[in-house]
Each structure stands twice: as structure tokens, then as C-alpha cells.
mmCIF file of the C-alpha atoms, coordinates in Angstrom:
data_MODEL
# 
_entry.id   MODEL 
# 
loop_
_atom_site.group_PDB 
_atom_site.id 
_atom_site.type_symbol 
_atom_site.label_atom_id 
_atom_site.label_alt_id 
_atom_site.label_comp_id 
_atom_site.label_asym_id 
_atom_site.label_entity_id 
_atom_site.label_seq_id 
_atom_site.pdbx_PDB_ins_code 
_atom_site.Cartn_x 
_atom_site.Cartn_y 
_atom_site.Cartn_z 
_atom_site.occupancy 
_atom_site.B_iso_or_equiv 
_atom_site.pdbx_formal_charge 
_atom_site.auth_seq_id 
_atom_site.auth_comp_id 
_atom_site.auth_asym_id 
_atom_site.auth_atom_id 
_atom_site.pdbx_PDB_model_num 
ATOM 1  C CA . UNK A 1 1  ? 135.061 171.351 204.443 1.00 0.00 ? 1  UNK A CA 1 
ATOM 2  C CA . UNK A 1 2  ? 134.925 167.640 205.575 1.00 0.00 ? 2  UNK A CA 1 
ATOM 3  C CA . UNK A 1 3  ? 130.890 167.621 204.849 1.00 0.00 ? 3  UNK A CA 1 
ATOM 4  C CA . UNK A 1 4  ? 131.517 169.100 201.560 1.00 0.00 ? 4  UNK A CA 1 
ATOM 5  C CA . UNK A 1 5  ? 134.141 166.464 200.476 1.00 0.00 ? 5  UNK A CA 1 
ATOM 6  C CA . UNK A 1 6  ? 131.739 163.695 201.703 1.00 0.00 ? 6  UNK A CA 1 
ATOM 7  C CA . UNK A 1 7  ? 128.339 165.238 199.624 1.00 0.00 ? 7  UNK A CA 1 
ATOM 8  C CA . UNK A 1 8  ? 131.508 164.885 196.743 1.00 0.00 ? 8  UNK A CA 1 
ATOM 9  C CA . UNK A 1 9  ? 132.359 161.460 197.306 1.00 0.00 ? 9  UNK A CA 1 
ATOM 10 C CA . UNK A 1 10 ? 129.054 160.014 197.592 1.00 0.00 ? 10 UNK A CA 1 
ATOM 11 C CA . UNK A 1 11 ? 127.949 161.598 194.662 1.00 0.00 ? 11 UNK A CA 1 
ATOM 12 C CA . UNK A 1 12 ? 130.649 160.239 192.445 1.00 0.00 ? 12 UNK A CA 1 
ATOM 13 C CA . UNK A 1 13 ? 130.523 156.960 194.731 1.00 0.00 ? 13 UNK A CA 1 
ATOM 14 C CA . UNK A 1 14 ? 126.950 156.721 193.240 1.00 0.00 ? 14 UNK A CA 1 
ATOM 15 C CA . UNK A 1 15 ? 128.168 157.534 189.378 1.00 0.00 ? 15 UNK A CA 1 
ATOM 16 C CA . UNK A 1 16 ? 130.560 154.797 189.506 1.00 0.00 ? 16 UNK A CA 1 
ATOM 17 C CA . UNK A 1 17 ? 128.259 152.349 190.521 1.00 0.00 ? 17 UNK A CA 1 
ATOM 18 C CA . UNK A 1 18 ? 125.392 153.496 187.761 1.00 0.00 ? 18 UNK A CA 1 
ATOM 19 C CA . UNK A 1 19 ? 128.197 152.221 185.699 1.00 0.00 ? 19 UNK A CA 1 
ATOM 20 C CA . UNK A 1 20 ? 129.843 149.636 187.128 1.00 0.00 ? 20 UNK A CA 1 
ATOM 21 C CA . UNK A 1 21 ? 127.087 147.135 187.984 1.00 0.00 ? 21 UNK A CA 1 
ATOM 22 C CA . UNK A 1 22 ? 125.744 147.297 184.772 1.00 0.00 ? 22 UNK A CA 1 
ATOM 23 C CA . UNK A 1 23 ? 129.021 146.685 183.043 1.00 0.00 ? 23 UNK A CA 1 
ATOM 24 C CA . UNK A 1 24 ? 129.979 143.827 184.867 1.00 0.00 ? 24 UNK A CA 1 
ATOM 25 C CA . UNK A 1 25 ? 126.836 142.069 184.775 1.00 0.00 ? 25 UNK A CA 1 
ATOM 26 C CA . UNK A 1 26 ? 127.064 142.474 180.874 1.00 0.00 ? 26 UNK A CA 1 
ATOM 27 C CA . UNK A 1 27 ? 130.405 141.620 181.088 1.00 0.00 ? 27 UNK A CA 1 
ATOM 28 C CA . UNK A 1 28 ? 129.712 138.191 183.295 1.00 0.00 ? 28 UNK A CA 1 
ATOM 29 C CA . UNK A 1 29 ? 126.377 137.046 180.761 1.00 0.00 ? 29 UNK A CA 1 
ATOM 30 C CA . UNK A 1 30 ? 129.123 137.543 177.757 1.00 0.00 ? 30 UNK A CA 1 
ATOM 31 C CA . UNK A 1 31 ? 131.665 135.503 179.720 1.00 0.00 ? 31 UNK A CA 1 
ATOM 32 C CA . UNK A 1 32 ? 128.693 132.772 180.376 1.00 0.00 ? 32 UNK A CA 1 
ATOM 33 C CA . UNK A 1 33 ? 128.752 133.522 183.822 1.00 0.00 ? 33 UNK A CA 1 
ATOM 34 C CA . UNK A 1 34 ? 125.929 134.604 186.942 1.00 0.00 ? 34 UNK A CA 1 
ATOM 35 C CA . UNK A 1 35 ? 124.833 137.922 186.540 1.00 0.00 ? 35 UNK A CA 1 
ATOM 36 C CA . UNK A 1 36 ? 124.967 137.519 190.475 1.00 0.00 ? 36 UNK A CA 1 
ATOM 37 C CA . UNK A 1 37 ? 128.456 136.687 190.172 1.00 0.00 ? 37 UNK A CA 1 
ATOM 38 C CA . UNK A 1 38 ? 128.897 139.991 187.608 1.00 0.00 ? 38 UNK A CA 1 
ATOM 39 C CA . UNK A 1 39 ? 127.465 141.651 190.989 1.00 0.00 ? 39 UNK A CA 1 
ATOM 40 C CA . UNK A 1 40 ? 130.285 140.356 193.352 1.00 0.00 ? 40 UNK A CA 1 
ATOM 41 C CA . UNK A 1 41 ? 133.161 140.748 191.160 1.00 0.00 ? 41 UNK A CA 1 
ATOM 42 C CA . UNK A 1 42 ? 131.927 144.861 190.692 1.00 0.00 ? 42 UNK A CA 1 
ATOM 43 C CA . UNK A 1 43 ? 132.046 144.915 194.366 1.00 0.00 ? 43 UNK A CA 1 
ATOM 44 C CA . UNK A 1 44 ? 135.233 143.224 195.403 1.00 0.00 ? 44 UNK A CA 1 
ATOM 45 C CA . UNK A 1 45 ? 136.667 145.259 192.766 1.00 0.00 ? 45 UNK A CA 1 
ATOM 46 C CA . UNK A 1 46 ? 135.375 148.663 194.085 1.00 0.00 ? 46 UNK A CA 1 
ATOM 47 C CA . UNK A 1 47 ? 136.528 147.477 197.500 1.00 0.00 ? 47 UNK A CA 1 
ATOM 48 C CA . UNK A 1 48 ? 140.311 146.908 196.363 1.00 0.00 ? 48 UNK A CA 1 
ATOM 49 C CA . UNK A 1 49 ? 140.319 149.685 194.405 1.00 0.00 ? 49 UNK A CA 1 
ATOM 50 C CA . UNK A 1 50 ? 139.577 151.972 197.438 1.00 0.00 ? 50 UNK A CA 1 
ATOM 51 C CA . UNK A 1 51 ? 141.698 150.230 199.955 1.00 0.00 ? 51 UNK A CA 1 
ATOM 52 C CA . UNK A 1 52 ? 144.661 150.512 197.469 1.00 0.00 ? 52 UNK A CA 1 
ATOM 53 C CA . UNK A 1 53 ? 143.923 153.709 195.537 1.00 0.00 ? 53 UNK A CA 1 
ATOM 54 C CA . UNK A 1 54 ? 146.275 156.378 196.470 1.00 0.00 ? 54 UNK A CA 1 
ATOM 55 C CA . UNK A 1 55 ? 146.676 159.442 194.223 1.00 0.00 ? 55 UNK A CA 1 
ATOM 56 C CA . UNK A 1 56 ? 145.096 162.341 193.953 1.00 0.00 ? 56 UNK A CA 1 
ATOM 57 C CA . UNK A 1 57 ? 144.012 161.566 190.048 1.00 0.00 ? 57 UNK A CA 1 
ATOM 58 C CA . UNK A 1 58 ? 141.835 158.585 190.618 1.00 0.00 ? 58 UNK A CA 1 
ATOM 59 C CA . UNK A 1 59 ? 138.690 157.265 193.304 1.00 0.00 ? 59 UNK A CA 1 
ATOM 60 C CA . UNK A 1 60 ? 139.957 155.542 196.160 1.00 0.00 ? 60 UNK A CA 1 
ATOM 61 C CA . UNK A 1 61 ? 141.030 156.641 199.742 1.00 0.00 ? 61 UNK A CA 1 
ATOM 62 C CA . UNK A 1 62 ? 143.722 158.947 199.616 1.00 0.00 ? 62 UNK A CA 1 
ATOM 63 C CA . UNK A 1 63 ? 147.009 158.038 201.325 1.00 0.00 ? 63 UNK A CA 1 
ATOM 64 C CA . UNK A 1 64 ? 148.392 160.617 204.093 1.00 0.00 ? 64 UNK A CA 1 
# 
């Protein structure tokens, strides 16, 4: 069960980030900014998002 859930996770762990680094490096060349720092912000924001994410409806680590 627990190796199932983790072959889950890293495969959508790996569909976010097809989309998410790409977006915010678009997004921080629009904004006039690093593409490096399009990079960091995609990362801090993935980081937050799992230490904070809680429910059952969206990616994060779920709260016991």
C-alpha cells in the first residue's frame, strides 16, 4: 500500500513540475525578472505548498 502511494506521488510530483518550472520561468521573463529567479520562486512555492497543504482534494502532505 505505502509503495503504491509513493510510485503515485512521484509520478504526479513529476507532472507538476513539467508544468510548473516552465510557467514560472515564463512568468519571471514577462515580469522582467531572472529566469533563475522564475526557478526559485517555483520551488519555494512547491515547498510551502506541501508543508501547508492539508486536504484530501489538493498535492501536499496530508494532515493526520
Amino acid at each position: 500500500m505505502i509503495g503504491q502511494n509513493i510510485k503515485f506521488n512521484l509520478k504526479s510530483g513529476i507532472t507538476v513540475a513539467l508544468i510548473s518550472i516552465p510557467l514560472s520561468v515564463s512568468l519571471a521573463v514577462a515580469s522582467n525578472a531572472t529566469p533563475t529567479m522564475g526557478i526559485l520562486t517555483a520551488f519555494w512555492a512547491g515547498l510551502i505548498a506541501a508543508l501547508f497543504g492539508g486536504t484530501n482534494y489538493s498535492v501536499g502532505i496530508r494532515q493526520l
